[in-house]
C-alpha positions in Angstrom: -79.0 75.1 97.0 -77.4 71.6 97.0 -75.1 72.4 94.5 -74.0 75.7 96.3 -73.3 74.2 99.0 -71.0 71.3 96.9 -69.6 74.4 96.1 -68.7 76.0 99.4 -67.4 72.1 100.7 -64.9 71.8 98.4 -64.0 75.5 98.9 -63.7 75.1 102.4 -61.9 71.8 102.3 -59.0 72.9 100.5 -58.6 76.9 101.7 -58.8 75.4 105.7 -55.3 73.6 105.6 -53.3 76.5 103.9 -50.9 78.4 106.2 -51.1 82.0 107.6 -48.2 83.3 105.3 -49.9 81.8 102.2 -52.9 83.8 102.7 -51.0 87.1 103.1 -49.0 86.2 100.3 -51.9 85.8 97.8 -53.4 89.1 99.7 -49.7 90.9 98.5 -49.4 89.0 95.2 -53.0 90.4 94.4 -52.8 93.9 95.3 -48.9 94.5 95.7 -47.3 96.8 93.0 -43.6 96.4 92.8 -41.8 99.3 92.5 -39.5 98.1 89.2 -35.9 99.9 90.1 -33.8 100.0 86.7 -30.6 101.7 87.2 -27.2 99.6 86.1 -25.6 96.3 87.0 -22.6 96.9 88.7 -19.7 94.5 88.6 -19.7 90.0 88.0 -17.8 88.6 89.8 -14.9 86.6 88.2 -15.7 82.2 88.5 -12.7 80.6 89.8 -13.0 77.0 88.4 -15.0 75.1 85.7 -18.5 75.5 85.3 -19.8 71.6 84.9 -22.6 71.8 82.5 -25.8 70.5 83.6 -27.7 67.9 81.5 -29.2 69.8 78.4 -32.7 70.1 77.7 -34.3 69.2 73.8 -33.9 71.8 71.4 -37.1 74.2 71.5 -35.8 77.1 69.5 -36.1 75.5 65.5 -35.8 79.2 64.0 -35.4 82.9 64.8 -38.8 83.2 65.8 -39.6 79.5 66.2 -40.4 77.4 69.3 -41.7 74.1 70.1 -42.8 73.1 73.6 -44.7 70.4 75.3 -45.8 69.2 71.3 -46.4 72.2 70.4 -45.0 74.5 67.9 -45.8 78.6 67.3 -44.0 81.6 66.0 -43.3 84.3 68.2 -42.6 87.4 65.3 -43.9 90.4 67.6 -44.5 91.9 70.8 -47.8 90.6 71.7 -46.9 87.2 70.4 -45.1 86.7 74.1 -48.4 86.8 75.7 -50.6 85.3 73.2 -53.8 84.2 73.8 -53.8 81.1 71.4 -51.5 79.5 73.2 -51.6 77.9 77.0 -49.9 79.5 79.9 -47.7 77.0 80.3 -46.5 77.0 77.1 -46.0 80.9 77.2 -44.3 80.0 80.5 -41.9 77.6 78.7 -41.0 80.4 76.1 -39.9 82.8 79.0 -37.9 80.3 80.7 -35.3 80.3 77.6 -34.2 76.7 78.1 -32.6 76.7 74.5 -29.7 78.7 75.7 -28.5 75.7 77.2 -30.1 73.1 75.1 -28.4 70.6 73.1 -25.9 71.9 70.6 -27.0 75.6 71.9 -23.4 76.9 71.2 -24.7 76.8 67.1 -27.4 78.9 68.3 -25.9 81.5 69.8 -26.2 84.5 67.5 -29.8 83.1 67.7 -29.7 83.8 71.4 -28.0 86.8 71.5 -31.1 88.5 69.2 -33.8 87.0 71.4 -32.5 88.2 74.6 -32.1 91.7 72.8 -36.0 90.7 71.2 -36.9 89.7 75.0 -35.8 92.7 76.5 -37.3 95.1 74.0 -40.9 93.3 73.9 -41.6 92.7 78.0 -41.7 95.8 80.3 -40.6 95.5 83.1 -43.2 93.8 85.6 -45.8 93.5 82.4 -47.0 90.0 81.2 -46.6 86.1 81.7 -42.5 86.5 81.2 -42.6 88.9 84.6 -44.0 86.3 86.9 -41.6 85.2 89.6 -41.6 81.1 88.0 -40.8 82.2 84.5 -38.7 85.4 86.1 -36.6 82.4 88.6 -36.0 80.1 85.5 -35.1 82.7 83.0 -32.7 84.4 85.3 -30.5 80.9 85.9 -31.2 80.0 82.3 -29.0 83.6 81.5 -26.3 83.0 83.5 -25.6 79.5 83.0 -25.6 81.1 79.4 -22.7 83.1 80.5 -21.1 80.2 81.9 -20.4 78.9 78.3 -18.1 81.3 76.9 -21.3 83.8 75.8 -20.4 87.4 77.0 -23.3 89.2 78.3 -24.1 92.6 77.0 -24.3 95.5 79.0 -28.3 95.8 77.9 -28.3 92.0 79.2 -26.4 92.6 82.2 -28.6 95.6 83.8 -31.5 93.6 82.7 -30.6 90.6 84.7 -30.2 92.9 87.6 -33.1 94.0 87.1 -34.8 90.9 87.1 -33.7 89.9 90.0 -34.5 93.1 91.9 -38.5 92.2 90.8 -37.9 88.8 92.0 -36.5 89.8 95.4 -40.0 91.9 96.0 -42.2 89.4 94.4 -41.6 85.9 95.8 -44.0 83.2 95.5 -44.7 82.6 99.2 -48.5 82.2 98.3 -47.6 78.7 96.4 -44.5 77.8 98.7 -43.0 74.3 97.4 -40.8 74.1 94.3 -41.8 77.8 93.3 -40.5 79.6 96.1 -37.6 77.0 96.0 -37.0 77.8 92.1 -37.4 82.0 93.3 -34.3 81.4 95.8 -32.0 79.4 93.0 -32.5 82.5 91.1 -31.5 85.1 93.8 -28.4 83.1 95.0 -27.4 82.5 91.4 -27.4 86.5 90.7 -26.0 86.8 94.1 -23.4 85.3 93.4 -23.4 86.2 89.5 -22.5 90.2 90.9 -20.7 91.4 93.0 -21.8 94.5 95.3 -23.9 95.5 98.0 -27.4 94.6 96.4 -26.1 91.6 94.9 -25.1 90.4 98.8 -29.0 91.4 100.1 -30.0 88.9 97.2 -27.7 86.1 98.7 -29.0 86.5 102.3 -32.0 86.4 101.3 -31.5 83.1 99.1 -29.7 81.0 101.4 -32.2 81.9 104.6 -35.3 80.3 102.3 -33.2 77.9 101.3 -32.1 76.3 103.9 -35.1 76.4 105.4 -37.1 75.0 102.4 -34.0 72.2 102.4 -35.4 70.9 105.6 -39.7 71.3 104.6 -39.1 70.1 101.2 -37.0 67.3 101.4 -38.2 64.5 103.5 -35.8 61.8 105.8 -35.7 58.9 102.8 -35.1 61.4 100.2 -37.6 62.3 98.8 -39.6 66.0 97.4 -42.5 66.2 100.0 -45.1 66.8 96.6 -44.5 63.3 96.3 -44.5 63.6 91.9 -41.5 61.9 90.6 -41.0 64.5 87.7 -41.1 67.4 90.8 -38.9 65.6 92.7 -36.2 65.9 89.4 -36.7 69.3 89.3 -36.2 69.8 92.5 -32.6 67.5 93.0 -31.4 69.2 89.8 -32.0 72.4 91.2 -30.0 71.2 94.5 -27.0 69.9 92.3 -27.3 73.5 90.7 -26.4 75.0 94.1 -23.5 72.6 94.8 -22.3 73.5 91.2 -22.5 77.2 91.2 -20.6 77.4 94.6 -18.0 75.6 93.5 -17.4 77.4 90.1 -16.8 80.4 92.6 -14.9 78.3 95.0 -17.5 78.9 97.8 -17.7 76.4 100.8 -20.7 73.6 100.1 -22.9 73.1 103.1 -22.4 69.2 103.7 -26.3 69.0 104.1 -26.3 69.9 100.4 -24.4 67.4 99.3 -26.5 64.6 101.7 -29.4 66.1 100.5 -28.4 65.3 96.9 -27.1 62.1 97.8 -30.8 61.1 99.4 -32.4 62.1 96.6 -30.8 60.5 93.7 -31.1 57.4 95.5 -34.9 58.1 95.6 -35.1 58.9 92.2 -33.2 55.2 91.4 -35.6 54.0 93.7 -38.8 54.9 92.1 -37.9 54.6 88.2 -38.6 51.9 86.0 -36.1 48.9 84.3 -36.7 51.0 81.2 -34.5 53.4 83.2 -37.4 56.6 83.3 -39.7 58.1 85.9 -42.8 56.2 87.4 -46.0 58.1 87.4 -47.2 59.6 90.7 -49.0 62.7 91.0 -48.1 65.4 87.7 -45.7 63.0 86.3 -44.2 62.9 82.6 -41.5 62.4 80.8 -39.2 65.1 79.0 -39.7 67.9 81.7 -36.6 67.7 83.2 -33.7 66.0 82.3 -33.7 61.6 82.0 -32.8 60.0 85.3 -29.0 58.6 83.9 -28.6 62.3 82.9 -29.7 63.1 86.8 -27.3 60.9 88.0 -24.1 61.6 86.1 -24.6 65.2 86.6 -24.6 64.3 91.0 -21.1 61.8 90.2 -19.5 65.0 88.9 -20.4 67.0 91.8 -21.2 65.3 94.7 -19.7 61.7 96.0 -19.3 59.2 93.4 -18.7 56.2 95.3 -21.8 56.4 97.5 -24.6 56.9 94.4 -22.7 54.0 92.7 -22.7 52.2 95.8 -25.8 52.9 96.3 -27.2 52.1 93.1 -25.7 48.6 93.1 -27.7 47.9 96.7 -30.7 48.9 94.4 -30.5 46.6 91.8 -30.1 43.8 94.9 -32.6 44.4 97.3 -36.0 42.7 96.8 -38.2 45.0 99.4 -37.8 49.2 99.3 -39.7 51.1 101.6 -39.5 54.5 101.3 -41.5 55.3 104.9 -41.5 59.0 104.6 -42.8 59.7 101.1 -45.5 56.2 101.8 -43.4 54.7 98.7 -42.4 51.3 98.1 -40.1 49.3 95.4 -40.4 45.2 95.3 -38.3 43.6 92.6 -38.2 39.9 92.0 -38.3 37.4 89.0 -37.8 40.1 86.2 -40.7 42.1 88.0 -41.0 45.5 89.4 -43.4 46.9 91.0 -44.0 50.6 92.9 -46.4 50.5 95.4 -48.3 54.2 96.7 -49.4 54.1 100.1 -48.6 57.8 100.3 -50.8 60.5 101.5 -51.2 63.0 98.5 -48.9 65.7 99.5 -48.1 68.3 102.0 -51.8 69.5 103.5 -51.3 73.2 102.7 -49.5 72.0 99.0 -51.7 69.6 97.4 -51.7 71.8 93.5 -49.4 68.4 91.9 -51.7 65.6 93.7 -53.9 63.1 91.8 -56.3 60.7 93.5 -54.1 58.2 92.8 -54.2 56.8 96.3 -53.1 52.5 97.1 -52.4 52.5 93.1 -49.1 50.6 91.2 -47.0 50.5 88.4 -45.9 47.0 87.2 -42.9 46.3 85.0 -42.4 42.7 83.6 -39.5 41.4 81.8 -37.8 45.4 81.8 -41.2 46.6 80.2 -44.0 48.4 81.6 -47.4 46.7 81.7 -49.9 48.3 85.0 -49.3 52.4 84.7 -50.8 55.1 86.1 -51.8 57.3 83.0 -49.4 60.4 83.2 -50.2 64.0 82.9 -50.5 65.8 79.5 -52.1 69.2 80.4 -52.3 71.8 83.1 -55.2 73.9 82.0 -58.8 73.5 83.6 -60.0 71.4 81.4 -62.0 68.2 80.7 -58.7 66.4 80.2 -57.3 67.8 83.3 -59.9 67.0 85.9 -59.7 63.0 84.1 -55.9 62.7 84.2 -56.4 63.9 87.7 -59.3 61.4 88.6 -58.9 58.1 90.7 -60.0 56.4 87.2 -56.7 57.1 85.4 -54.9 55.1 87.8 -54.4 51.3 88.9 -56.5 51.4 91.8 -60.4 51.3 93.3 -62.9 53.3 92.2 -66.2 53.5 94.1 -69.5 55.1 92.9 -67.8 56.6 90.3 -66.3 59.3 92.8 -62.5 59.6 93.4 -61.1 58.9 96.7 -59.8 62.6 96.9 -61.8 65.2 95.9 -59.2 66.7 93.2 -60.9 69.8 91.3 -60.2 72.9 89.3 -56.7 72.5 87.8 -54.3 72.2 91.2 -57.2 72.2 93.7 -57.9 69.3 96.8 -60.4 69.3 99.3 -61.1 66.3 101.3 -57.8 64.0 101.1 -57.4 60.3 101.7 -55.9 59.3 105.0 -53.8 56.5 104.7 -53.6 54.0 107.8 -53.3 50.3 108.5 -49.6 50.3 106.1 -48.0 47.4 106.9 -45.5 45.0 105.4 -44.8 41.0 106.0 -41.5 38.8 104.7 -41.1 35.2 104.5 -39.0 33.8 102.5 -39.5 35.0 99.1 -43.2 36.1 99.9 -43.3 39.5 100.3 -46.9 41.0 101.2 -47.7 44.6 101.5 -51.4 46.2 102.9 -52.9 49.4 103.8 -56.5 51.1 103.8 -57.6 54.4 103.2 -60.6 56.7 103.6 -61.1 58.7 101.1 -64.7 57.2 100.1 -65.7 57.6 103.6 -67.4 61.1 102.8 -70.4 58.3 100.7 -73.2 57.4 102.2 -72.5 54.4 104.4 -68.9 55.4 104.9 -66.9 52.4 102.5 -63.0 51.8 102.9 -61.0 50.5 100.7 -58.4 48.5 102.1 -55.6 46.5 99.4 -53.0 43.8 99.8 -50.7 43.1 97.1 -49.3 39.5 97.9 -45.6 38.6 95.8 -44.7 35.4 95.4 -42.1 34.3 92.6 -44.4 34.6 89.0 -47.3 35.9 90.4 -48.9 39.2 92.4 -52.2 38.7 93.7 -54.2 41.5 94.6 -57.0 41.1 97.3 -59.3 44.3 97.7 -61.7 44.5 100.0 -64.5 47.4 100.3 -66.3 47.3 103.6 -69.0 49.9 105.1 -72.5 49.7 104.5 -75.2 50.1 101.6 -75.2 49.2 97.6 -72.2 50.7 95.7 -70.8 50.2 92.2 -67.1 49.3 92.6 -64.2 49.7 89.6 -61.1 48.0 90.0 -58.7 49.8 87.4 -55.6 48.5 85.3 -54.4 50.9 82.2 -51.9 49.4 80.1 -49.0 50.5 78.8 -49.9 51.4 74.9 -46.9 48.3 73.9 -49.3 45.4 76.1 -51.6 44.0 73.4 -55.1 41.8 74.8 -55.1 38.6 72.8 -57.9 37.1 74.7 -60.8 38.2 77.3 -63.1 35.5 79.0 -64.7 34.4 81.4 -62.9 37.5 84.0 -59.7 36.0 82.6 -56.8 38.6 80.1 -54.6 37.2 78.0 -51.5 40.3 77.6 -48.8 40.0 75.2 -45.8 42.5 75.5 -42.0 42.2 73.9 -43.3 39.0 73.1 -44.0 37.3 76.5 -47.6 36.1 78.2 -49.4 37.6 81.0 -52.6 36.1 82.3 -54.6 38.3 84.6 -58.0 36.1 86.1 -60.4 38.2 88.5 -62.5 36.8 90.8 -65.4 38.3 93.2 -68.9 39.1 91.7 -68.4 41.6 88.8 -67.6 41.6 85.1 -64.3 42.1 83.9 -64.1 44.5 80.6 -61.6 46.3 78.2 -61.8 50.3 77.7 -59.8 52.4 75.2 -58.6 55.0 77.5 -55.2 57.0 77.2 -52.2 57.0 78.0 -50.0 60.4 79.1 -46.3 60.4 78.5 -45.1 63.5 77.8 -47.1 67.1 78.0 -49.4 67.6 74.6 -49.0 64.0 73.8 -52.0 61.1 74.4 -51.6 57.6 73.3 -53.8 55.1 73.0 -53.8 52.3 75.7 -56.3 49.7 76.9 -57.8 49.7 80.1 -59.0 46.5 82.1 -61.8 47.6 84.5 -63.5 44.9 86.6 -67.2 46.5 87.8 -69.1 44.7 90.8 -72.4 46.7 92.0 -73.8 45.1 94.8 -74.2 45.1 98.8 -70.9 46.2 101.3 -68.7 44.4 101.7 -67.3 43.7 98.0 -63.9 41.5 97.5 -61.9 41.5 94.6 -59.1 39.3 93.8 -56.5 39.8 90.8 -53.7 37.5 90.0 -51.1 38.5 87.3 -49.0 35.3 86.4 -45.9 35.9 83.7 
């Protein structure tokens, strides 16, 4: 009985905050049976300027019927090999999004490309399998016609496939996951929109720019940034928005100013919260070659958007030492070759928490331009073991108590209670910057503990003070993973000695617990785990519980 009614709590708690139109969408999306219309093209329209290519993804076509994705390489030789069951769905989802058209050095694949569209069209009927979705469908369908964009003449069989594509996709949006799907399903309508050039083609358009707009001003928050709150989303996301801007002037259609701002705000977010190593920090579903590198991000927004103010902007970067980004619950402190990214962020929208990990008053630390304190990535999407972990308060640089994390992330993309934060506030004197906040995510144990966490910056050193208050006897973790390049050379006496590009760190804890190092992993890229270190200080005893860390460099 206990367990059944764990069961219906975390149900509960995470089907009570979505909205009214994502409950009749999943209603539709189970139930609904699109009616697939294939009949001909009609007319393209003819582009007016210069199509300016967008960064270019890694090669993931290495032969005919050869693909490699998130470390992963399979053959796809026949029809059922689209859908097969050896491989994950986001794999198969990658291999119907047909990136490689517009890859690196995709031009000396084209004759390549040209059979696997044919192979593509042949081997997925229409509204059958993973490659019908609406994500895969919305990628695939921009992938196509950026294709075309390069000098590669579409076929009539391509043409009045597209069309009907997009036809699918105009019945079948995503409005039961809303966020960067539904976003990603209007791209692909306003790209064939615009692509043709009739009646239908001008229904797709309407439809496109009315969920755009309006997803322009959910989505995208005051300082910038995607309201998932995952760096490697909110890349996505901007690239999609400098996409727009690109495809409307090829055709020499007006830009909305707000999209331009909009991709302004952004890329100054993304500078914001990336690393001297010039790559994405890890917040929420986070790793690296998803989407395009942040330089590549950025020179793609100078060629279409105002140069002087991301430059300009980018210089203020590089000088400021305190960076609050107040919306997202973000903030960037640099000083003395040091860097750090601070989350006092709430985990996401309430009714969109599928990206969130309880990764709640955690940090990542750069010293001397490399990383040392990281949160540890994402690596899979599947329900698995390894998902629910990379998911779990442990797997970041925070506070762990009773072995619980402080929001109650399950399944693959599920949340039920969430982690208020409260009590974020910020102090400068001089060159002592000091940051707080608390949060009640561990409130839902027996004798309700908060965690509450003060990072305190002053020239080599950042001393963290954590403080667990509430009642009773709990067992509390302070985490640090390490980047996999910071070697321990010493560990006494609650004291680290850390090596990295050749320069010390000390880290000394004090309170009443045991300081220990953990082989754990570390998460860069999807399908790839690295060994790291973890230092994890344990203290079991009566509330209240204070831990201090210093890091001296």
């Amino acid at each position: 009985m206990k367990i059944l009614l764990s069961q219906l709590s975390l149900y509960w708690h995470s089907v009570r905050y979505l909205r009214l139109v994502q409950i009749i969408g999943r209603v539709k999306y189970l139930f609904k049976r699109s009616k697939i219309e294939i009949t001909p093209a009609g007319n393209i329209r003819n582009p007016k300027y210069q199509w300016i290519r967008p960064p270019c993804r890694t090669q993931s076509m290495l032969g005919y019927d050869l693909f490699s994705f998130l470390n992963e390489t399979h053959q796809i030789s026949s029809r059922s090999d689209w859908n097969k069951e050896s491989c994950s769905k986001l794999w198969l989802y990658n291999l119907h999004y047909f990136d490689d058209l517009n890859a690196v050095n995709s031009n000396k694949r084209s004759d390549w490309h040209r059979g696997l569209i044919d192979r593509w069209i042949n081997d997925n009927s229409p509204g059958e399998g993973n490659g019908w979705e609406p994500y895969p469908t919305s990628l695939r369908i921009v992938n196509w016609i950026k294709w075309s964009f390069s000098n590669n003449e579409m076929s009539i069989k391509c043409l009045d496939s597209l069309a009907t594509q997009a036809r699918f996709l105009s019945q079948n949006l995503e409005t039961h996951l809303m966020g960067n799907h539904l976003f990603a399903n209007a791209k692909a309508l306003l790209f064939a929109g615009i692509f043709f050039d009739n009646e239908e083609a001008k229904t797709w358009q309407n439809i496109a720019y009315k969920i755009i707009n309006q997803e322009l001003s959910e989505q995208v928050l005051s300082d910038g940034g995607n309201f998932e709150l995952s760096t490697m989303y909110h890349t996505i996301f901007l690239e999609d928005v400098l996409d727009i801007i690109n495809i409307h002037k090829l055709y020499d259609l007006p830009v909305p100013d707000i999209y331009n701002e909009i991709a302004i705000l952004m890329s100054r977010w993304l500078l914001i919260m990336s690393h001297p190593d010039g790559k994405l920090s890890f917040f929420n579903d986070s790793a690296f070659a998803i989407t395009p590198s942040v330089s590549e991000v950025r020179d793609y927004a100078l060629h279409l958007v105002d140069e002087n103010n991301i430059i300009i902007e980018e210089a203020l970067i590089d000088k400021e030492s305190y960076i609050d980004l107040s919306d997202s619950g973000y903030s960037r402190i640099q000083m003395n070759n040091m860097i750090a990214i601070i989350d006092r962020a709430s985990i996401g929208p309430d009714y969109l928490p599928g990206h969130a990990h309880a990764d709640t008053l955690s940090f990542e630390l750069s010293l001397f331009n490399r990383r040392v304190v990281v949160n540890s990535g994402t690596s899979v999407y599947d329900d698995c073991p390894d998902r629910h972990q990379q998911r779990s308060t442990a797997a970041h640089s925070t506070v762990v108590i009773d072995q619980c994390n402080s929001s109650e992330v399950w399944s693959a993309f599920r949340v039920a209670k969430r982690a208020r934060v409260y009590n974020r506030l910020t102090t400068k004197l001089n060159d002592i910057i000091k940051i707080t906040a608390k949060h009640d995510g561990y409130k839902r144990l027996p004798g309700s503990p908060v965690h509450s966490r003060e990072w305190l910056f002053d020239k080599n050193c950042l001393v963290i003070t954590d403080e667990i208050t509430g009642k009773g006897f709990h067992r509390v973790d302070s985490i640090l993973p390490l980047h996999p390049d910071v070697s321990l050379h010493l560990l006494k006496d609650n004291r680290a000695s850390l090596k990295v590009g050749g320069r010390n760190i000390l880290i000394d804890i004090s309170g009443d617990g045991i300081l220990e190092d953990v082989n754990s992993n570390y998460h860069p890229e999807f399908g790839l785990s690295i060994n790291n270190l973890k230092l994890i200080y344990t203290c079991s005893k009566e509330l209240p519980i204070k831990i201090i860390t210093r890091i001296n460099w």
